[in-house]
N, C-alpha and C positions, 0 to 999 in steps of 0.2 A: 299076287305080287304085281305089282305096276312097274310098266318100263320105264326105261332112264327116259325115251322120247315122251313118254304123256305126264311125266314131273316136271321135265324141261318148260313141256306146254302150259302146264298149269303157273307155274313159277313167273314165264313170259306172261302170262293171261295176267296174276296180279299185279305184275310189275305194272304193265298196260293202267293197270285200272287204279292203282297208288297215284301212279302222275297223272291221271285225270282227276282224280280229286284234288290231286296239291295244284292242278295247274285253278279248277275251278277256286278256290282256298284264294289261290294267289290274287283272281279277278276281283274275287267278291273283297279280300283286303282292300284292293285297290280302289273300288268301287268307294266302301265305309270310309275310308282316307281320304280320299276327295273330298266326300261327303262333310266329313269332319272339319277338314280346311276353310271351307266355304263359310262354314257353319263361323267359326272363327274369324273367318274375315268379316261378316257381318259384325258377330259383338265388337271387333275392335273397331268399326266403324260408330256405330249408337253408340260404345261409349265416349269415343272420341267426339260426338258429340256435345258433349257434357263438357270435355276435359279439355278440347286440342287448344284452347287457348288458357289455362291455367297460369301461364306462365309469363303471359304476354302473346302477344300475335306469334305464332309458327308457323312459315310459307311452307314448309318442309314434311307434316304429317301426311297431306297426301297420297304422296309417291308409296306409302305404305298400303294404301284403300283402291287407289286406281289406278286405272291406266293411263297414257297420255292423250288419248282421244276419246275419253267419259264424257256421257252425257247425265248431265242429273234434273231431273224436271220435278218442283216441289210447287206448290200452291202459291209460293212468295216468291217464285225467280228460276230461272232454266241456268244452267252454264255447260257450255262447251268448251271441256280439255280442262285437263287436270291443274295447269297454271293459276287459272280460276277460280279455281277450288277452295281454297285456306280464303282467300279473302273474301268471297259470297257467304261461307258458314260464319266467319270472325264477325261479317256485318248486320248477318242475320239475329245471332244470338246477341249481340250487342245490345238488343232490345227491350234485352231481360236483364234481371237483375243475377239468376241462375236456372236453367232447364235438368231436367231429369226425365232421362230416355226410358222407356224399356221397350223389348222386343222379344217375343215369342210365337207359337206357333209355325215354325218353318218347313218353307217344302222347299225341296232343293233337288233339280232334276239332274245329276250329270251325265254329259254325254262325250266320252274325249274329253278337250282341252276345253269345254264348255258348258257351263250349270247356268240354268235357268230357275229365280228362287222366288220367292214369293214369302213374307213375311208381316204379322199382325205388328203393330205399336201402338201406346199409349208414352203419350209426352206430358210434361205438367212444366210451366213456365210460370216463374214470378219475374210480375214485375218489378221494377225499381225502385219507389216507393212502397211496395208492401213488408220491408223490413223482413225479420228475420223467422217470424212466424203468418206468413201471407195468410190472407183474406180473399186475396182477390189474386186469379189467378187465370192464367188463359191454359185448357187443358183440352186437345185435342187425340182425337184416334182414327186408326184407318190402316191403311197396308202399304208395302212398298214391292213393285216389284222388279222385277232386273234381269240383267247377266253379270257372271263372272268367269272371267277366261285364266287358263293358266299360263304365266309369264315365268320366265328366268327368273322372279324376284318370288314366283308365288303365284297364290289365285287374286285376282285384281277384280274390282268392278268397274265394266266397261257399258255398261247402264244402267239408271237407277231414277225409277220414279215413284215418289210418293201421293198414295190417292185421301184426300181426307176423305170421312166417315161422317166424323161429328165434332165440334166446338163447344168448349162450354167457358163462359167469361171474354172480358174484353181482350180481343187481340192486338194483335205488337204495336208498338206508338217508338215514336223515335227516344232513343236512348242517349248518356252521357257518350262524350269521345270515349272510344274503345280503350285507349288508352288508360283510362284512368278505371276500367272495369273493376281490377283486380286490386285495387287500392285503395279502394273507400270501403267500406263497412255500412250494411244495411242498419238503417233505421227501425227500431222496435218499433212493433205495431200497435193504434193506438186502440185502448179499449174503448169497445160500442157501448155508450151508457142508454 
């Protein structure tokens, strides 16, 4: 028969060792959920590539993506602070008739209120004249890497630089006023006889 004192113990012993798993449990959530956030801040950034001007110019998406003291360094142009932001991507892709981002392979290091990420892309940009089934296309790859910090609003990226890889086709040439992007309709492509 076992005493009340060594049930006691045993009882205190797993309680001990329940909250050490729940409290590890809770880390490693916390851990995957950052992980997750981050992950998501990215996609909604490459797609907003694509998209953030759909509608016409919006100075207002990046307060979604970054911080106010971002730094972004890309092949075609640096900016410093988020201000800057909407109008450097609106004038970049201006040059295309429409782009298509994609992004995978992520590593995502978090540590506290700060992940260090690293990320593969491949981008395909039609130009303006190649209508609605391109020929001719500027299609680059390579990686981006960064930080994302966590704000009151969320995880932000508070650096981000893209390294090209490889090129393939003519790149960017100057484009219609931005303005009129979303308003014309591409020209069908003509057949190679």
């Amino acid at each position: 028969m076992t005493s009340p004192t060594t049930t006691s113990l045993d009882h205190a012993a797993t309680l001990s060792h329940l909250r050490s798993e729940l409290d590890a449990l809770r880390a490693e959530f916390g851990a995957l959920a950052d992980r997750a956030a981050v992950a998501e801040l990215i996609d909604r950034y490459i797609t907003l590539l694509d998209t953030q001007d759909d509608h016409g110019f919006d100075p207002t998406w990046p307060a979604t993506v970054f911080t106010p003291d971002c730094r972004l360094e890309f092949p075609v142009g640096t900016v410093e602070g988020r201000d800057q932001a909407a109008a450097f991507h609106h004038d970049r892709k201006s040059r295309f008739a429409r782009t298509h981002h994609l992004a995978a392979n992520y590593g995502i290091h978090v540590a506290g209120d700060t992940a260090r990420v690293r990320v593969h892309l491949i981008a395909s940009h039609v130009h303006h004249e190649d209508g609605p089934d391109p020929d001719g296309r500027f299609d680059i790859g390579g990686y981006s890497e960064g930080e994302a910090v966590r704000t009151p609003d969320g995880w932000r990226l508070r650096r981000w630089r893209f390294r090209l890889l490889w090129s393939d086709g003519a790149g960017p040439r100057p484009g219609p006023d931005p303005r009129a992007l979303r308003s014309s309709q591409p020209r069908p492509r003509q057949t190679k006889g």
